[in-house]
Backbone as a printed PyTorch tensor [residue, N CA C, xyz], in Angstrom:
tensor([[[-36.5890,  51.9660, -20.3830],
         [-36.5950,  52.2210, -18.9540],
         [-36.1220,  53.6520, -18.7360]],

        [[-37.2120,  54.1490, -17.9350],
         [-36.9280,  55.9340, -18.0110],
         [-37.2000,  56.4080, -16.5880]],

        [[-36.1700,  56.2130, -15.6610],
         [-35.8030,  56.3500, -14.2670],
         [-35.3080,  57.4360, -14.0430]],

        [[-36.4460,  58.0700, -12.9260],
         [-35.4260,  59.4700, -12.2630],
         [-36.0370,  59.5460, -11.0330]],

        [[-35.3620,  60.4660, -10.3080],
         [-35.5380,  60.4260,  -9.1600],
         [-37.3800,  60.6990,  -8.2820]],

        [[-37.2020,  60.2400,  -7.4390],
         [-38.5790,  60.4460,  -7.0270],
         [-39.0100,  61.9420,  -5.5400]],

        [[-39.2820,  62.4610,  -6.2520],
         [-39.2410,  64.1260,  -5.4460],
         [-40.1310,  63.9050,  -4.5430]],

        [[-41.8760,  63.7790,  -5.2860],
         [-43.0140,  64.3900,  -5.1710],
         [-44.5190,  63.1840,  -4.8380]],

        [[-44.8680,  63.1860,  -4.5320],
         [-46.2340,  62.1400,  -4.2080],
         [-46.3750,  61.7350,  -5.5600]],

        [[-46.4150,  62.7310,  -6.4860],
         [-46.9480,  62.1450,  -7.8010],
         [-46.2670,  60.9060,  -8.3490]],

        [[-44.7210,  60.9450,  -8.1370],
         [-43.8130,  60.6460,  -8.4630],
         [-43.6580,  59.3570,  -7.9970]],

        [[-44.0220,  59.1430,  -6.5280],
         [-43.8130,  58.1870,  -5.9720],
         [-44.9890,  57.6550,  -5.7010]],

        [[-46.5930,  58.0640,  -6.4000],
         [-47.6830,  57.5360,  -7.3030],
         [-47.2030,  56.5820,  -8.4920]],

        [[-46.3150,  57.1930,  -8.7460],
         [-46.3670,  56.4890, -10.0900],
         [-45.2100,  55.8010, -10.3980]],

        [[-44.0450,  55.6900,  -9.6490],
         [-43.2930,  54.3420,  -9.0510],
         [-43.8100,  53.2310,  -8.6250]],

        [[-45.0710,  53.2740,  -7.9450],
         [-45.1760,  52.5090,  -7.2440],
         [-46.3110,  51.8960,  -7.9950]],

        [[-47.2630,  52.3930,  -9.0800],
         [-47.8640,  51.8650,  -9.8870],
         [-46.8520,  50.9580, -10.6710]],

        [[-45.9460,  51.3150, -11.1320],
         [-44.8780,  50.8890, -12.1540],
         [-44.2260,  49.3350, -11.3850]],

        [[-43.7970,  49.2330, -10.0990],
         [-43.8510,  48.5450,  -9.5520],
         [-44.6360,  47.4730,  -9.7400]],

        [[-46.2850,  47.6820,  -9.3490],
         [-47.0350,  46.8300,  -9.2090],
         [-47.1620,  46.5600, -10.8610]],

        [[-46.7060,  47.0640, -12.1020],
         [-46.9580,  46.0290, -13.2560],
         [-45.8340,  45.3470, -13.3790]],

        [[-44.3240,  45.7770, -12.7250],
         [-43.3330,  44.6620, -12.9090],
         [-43.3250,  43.6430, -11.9760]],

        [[-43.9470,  43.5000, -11.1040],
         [-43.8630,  42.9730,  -9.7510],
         [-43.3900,  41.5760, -10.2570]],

        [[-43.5560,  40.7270, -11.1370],
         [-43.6120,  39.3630, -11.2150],
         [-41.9340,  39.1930, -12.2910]],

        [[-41.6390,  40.4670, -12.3390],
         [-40.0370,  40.0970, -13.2210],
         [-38.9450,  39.5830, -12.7840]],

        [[-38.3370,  38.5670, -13.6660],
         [-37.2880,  37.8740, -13.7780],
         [-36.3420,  38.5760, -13.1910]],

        [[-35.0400,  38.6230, -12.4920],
         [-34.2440,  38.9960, -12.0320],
         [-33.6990,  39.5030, -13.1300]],

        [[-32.7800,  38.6420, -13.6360],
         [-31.8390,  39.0370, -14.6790],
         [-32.8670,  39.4330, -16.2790]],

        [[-33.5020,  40.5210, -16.1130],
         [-34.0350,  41.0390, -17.1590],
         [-33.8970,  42.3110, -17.0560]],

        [[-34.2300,  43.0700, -18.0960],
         [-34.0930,  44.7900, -17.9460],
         [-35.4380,  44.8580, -16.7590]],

        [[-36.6670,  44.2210, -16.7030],
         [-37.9910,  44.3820, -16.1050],
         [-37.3540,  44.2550, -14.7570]],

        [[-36.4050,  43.0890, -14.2180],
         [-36.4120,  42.8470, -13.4750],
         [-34.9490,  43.6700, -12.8690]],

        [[-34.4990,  44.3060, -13.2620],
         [-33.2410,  45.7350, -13.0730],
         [-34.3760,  46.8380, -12.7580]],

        [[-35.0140,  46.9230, -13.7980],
         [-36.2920,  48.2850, -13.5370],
         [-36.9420,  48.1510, -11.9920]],

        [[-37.2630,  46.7700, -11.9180],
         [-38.0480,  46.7260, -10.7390],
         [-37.0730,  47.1440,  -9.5100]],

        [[-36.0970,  46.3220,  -9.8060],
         [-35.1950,  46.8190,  -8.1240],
         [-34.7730,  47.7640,  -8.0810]],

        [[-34.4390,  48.8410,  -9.4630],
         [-34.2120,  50.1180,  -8.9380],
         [-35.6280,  50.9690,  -8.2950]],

        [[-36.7500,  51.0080,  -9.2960],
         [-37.4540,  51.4590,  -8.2960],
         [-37.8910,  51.4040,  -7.2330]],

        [[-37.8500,  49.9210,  -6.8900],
         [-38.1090,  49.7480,  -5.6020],
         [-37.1970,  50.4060,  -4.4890]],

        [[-36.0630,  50.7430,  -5.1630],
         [-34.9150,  50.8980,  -3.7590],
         [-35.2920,  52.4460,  -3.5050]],

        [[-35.6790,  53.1020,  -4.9030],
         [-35.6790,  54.7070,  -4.8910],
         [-37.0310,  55.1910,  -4.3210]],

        [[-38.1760,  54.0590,  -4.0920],
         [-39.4670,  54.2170,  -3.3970],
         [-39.5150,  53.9960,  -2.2470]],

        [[-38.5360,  52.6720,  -1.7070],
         [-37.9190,  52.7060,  -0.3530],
         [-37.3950,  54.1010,   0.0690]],

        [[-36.3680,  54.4980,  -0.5970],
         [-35.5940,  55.4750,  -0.0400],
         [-36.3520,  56.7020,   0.3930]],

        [[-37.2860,  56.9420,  -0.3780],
         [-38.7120,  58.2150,  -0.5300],
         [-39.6060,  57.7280,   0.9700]],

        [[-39.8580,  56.7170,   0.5740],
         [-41.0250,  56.4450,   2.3770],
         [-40.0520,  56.5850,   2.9920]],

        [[-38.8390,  56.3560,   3.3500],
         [-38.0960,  56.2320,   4.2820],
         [-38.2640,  58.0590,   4.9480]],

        [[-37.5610,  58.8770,   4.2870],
         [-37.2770,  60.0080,   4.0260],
         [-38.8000,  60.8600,   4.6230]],

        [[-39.6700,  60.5620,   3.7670],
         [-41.3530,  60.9330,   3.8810],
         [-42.5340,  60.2200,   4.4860]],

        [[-42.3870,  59.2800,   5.2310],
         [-43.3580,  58.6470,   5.5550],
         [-42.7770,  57.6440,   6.3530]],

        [[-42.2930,  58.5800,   7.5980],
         [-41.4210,  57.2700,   8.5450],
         [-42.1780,  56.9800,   9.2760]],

        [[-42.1520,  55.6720,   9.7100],
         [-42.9870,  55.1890,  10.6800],
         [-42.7760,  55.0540,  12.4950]],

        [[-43.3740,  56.2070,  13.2160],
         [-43.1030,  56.1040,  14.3360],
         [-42.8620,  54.8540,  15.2430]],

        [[-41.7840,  54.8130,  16.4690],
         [-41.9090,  53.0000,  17.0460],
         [-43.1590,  53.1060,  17.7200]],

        [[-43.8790,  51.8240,  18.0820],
         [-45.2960,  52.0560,  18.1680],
         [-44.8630,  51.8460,  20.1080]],

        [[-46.4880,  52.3370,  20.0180],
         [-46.5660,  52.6000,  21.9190],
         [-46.1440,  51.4030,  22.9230]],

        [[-45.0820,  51.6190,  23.5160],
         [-44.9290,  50.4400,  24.3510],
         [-46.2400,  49.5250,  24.8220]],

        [[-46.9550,  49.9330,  25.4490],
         [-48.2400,  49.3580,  25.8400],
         [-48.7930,  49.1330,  24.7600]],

        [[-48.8870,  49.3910,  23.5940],
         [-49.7580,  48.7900,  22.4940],
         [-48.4920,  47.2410,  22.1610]],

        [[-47.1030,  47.4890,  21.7660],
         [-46.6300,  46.4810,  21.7620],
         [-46.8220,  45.5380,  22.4270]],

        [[-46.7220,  45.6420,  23.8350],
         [-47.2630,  44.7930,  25.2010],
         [-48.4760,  44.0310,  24.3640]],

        [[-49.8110,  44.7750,  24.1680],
         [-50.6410,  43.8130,  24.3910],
         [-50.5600,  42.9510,  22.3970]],

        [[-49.8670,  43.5720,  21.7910],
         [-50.0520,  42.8380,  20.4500],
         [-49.5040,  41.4050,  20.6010]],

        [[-47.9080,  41.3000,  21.6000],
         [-47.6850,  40.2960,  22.0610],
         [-48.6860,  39.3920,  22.3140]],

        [[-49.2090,  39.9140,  23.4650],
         [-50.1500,  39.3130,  24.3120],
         [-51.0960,  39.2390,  23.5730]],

        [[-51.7630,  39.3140,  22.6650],
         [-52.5570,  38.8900,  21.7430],
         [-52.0320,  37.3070,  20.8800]],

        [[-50.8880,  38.0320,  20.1490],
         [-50.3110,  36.3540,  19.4380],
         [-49.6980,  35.6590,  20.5720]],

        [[-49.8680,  35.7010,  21.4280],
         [-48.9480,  34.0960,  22.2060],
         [-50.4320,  33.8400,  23.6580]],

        [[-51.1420,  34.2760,  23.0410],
         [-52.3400,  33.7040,  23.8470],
         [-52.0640,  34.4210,  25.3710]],

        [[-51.9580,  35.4390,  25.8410],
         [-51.6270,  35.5210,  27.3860],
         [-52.3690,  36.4440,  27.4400]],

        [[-52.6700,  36.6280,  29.2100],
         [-53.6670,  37.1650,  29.9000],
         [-52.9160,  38.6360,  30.4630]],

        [[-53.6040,  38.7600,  31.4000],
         [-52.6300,  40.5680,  32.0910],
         [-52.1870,  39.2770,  33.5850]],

        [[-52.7460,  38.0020,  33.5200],
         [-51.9590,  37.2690,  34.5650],
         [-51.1020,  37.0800,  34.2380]],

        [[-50.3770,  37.0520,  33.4760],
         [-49.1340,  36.2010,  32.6720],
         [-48.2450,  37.4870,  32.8740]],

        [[-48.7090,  38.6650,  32.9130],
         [-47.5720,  39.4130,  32.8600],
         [-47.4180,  39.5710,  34.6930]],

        [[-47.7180,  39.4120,  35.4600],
         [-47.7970,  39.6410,  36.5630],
         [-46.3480,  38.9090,  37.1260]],

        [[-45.7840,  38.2450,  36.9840],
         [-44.3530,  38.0010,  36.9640],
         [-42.8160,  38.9920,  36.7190]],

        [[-43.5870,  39.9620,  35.4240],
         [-42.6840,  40.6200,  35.1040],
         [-42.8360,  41.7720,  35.3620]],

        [[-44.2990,  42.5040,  35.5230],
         [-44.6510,  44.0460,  35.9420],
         [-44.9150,  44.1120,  37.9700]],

        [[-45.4010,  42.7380,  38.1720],
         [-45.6300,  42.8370,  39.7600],
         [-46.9680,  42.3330,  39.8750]],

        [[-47.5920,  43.0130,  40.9100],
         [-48.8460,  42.7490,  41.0240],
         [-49.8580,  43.2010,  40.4930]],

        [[-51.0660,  42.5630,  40.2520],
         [-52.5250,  42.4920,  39.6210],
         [-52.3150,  43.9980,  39.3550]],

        [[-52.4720,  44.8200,  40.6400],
         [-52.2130,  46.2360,  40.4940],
         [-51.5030,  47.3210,  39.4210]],

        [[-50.6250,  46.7450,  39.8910],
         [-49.3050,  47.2890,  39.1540],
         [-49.5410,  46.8040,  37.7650]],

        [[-49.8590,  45.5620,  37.1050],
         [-50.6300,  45.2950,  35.9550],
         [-51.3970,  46.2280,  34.9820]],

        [[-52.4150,  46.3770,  36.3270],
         [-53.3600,  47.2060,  35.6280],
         [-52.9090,  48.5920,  35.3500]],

        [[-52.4120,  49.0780,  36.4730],
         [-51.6570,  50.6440,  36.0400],
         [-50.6150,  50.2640,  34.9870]],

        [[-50.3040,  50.1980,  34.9120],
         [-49.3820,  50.0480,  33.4740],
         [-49.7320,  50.0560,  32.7310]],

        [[-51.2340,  49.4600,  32.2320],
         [-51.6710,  48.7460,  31.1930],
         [-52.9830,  49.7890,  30.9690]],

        [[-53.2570,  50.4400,  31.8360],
         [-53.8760,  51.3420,  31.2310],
         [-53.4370,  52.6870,  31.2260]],

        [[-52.1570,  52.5810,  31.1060],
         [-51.0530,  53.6620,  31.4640],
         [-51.1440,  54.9630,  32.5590]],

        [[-51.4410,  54.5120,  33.3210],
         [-51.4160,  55.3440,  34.5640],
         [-49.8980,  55.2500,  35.2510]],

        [[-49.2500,  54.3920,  34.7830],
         [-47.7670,  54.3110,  35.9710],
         [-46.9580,  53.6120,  34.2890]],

        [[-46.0240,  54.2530,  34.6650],
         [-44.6860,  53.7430,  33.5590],
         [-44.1470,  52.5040,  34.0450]],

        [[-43.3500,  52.1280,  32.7410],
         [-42.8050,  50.8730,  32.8290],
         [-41.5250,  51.3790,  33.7680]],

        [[-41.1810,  50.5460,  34.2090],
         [-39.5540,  50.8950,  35.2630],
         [-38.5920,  49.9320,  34.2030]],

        [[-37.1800,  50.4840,  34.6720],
         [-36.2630,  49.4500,  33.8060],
         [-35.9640,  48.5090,  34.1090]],

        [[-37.0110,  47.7980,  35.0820],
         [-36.2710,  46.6000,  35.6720],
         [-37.7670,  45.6480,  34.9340]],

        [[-38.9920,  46.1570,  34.7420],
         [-39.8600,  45.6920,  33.9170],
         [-39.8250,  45.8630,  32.4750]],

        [[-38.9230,  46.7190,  32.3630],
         [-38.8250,  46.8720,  30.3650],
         [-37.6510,  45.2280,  30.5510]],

        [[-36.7390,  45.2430,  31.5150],
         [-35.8430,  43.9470,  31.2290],
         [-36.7080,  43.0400,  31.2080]],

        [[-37.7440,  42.6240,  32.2130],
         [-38.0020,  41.4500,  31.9120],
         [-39.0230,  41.0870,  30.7180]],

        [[-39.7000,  42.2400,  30.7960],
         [-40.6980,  42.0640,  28.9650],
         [-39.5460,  41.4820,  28.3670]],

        [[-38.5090,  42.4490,  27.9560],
         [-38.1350,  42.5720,  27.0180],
         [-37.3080,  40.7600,  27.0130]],

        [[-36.9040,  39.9960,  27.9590],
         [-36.3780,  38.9670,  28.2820],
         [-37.7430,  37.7760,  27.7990]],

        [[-38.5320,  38.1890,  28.3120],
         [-39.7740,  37.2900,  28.5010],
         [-40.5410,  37.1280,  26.9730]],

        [[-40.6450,  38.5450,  26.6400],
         [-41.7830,  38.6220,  25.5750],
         [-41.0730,  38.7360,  24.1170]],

        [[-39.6500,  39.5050,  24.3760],
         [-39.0610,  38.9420,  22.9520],
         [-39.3980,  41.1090,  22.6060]],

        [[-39.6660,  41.6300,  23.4310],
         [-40.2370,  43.1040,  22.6450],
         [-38.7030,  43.8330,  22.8970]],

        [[-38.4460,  44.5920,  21.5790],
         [-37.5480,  45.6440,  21.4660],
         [-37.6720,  46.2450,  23.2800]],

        [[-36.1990,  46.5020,  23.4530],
         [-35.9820,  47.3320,  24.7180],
         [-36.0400,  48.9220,  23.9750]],

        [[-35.6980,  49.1470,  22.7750],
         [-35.9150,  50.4250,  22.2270],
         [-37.4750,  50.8120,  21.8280]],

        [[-38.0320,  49.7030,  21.7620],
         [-39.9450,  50.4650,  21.3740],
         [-40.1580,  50.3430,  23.2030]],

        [[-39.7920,  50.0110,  24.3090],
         [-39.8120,  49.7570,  25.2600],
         [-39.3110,  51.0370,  26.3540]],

        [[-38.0670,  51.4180,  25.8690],
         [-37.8740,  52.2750,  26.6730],
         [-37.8850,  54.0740,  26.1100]],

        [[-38.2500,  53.8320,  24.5720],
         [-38.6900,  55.1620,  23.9240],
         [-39.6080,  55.7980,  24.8520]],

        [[-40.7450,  55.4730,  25.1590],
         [-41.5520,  55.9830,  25.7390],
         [-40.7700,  56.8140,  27.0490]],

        [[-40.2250,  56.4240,  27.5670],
         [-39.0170,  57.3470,  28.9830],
         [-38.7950,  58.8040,  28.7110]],

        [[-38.1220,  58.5930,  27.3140],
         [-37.4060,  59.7660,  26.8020],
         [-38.2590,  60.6350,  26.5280]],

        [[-39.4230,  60.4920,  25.5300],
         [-40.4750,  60.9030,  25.4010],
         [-40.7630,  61.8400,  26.8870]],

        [[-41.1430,  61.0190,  27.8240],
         [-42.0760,  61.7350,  28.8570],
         [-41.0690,  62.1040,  29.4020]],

        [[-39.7630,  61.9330,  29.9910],
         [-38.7670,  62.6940,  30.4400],
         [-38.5890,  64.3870,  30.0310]],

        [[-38.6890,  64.1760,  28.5220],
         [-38.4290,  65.5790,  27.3900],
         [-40.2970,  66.6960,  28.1110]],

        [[-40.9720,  65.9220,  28.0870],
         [-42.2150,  66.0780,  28.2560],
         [-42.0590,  66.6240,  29.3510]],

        [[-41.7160,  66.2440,  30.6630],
         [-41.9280,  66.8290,  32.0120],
         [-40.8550,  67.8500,  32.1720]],

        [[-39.5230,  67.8580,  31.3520],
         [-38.6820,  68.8070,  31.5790],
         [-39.3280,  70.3570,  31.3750]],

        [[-39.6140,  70.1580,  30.0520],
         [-40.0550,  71.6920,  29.3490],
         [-41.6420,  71.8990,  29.9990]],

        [[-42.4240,  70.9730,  30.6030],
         [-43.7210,  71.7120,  31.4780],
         [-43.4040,  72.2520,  32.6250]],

        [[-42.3600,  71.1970,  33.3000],
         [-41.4050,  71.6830,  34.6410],
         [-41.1690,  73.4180,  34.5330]],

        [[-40.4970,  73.8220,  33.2250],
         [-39.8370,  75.4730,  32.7440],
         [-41.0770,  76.0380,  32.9060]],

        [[-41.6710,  75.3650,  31.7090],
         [-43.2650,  76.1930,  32.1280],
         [-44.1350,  76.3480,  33.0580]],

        [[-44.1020,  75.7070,  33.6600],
         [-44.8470,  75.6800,  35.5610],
         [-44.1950,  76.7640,  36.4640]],

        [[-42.4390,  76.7490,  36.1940],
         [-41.8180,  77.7000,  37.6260],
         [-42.1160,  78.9510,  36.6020]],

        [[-42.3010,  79.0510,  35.1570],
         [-42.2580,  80.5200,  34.7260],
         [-43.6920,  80.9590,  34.8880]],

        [[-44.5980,  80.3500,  35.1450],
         [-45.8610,  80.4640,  35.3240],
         [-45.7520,  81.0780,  37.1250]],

        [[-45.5150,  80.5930,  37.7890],
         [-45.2820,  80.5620,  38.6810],
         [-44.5120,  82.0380,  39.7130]],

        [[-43.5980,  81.7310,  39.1030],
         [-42.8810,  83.0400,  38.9330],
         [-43.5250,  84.1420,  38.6160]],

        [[-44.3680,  84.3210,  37.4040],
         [-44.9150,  85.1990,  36.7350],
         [-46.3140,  86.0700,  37.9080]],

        [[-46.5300,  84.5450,  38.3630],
         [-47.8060,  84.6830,  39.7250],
         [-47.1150,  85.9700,  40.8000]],

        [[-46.0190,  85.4390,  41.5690],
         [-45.5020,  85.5550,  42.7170],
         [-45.1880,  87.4950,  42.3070]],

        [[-44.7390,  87.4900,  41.1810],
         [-44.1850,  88.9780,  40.8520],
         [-45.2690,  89.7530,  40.9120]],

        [[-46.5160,  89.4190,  39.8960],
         [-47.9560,  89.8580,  40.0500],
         [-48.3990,  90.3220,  41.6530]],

        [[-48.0910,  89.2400,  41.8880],
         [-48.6830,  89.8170,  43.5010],
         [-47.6670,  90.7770,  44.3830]],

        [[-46.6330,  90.4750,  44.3890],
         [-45.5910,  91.5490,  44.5200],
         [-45.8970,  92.8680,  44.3810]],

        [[-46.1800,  93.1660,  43.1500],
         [-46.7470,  94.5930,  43.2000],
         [-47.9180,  95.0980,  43.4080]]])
């Protein structure tokens, strides 16, 4: 067993091949020591290199709503009306925090893949906000002279 660290794609190519021939080892064997270290040091590498973003609130929404059989009626309890449904759902209007509570009460969905999206567009409208009055600004001086 000839373990070292995993840097490089190649590396963590070929962990993860190594993996898939111990996959079926005994715990208490050297195969089965080999396997859980690499596994932890191939974990640790995707973790590091290949993180996985939280996925889109509205895509969570409807994956729900896919496995538990429900309609965009079913959510109409927790987002409001038919309307308000539909804007949401085809993201024209944000979730409010009084509809991330009740998803999140109702449907069982992370309040953090739920209310990520906020921060996101919050960060988003701040720095276009800078860029709009410097745009703006930039206008008003132009004409000035």
């Amino acid at each position: 067993m000839q373990i070292h660290p995993i840097r490089t794609e190649a590396d963590h190519d070929s962990a993860v091949a190594r993996i898939a021939e111990l996959i079926g080892a005994r715990p208490d064997t050297a195969e089965g020591e080999e396997l859980d270290i690499l596994a932890t040091l191939v974990d640790a590498y995707e973790a590091k290199h290949h993180a996985i973003d939280a996925p889109d609130p509205i895509a969570a929404i409807q994956f729900r709503m896919e496995q538990q059989g429900l309609t965009r009626k079913n959510l109409e309890p927790l987002i409001g009306s038919r309307a308000r449904v539909s804007e949401v759902m085809t993201r024209r209007r944000s979730l409010t925090l009084a509809m991330i509570r009740r998803v999140r009460n109702e449907l069982g969905i992370s309040a953090d893949v739920l209310i990520g999206h906020l921060e996101k567009k919050r960060h988003k409208r701040v720095h276009s906000g800078k860029f709009e009055r410097a745009q703006v600004n930039s206008k008003r001086q132009t004409a000035a002279r």
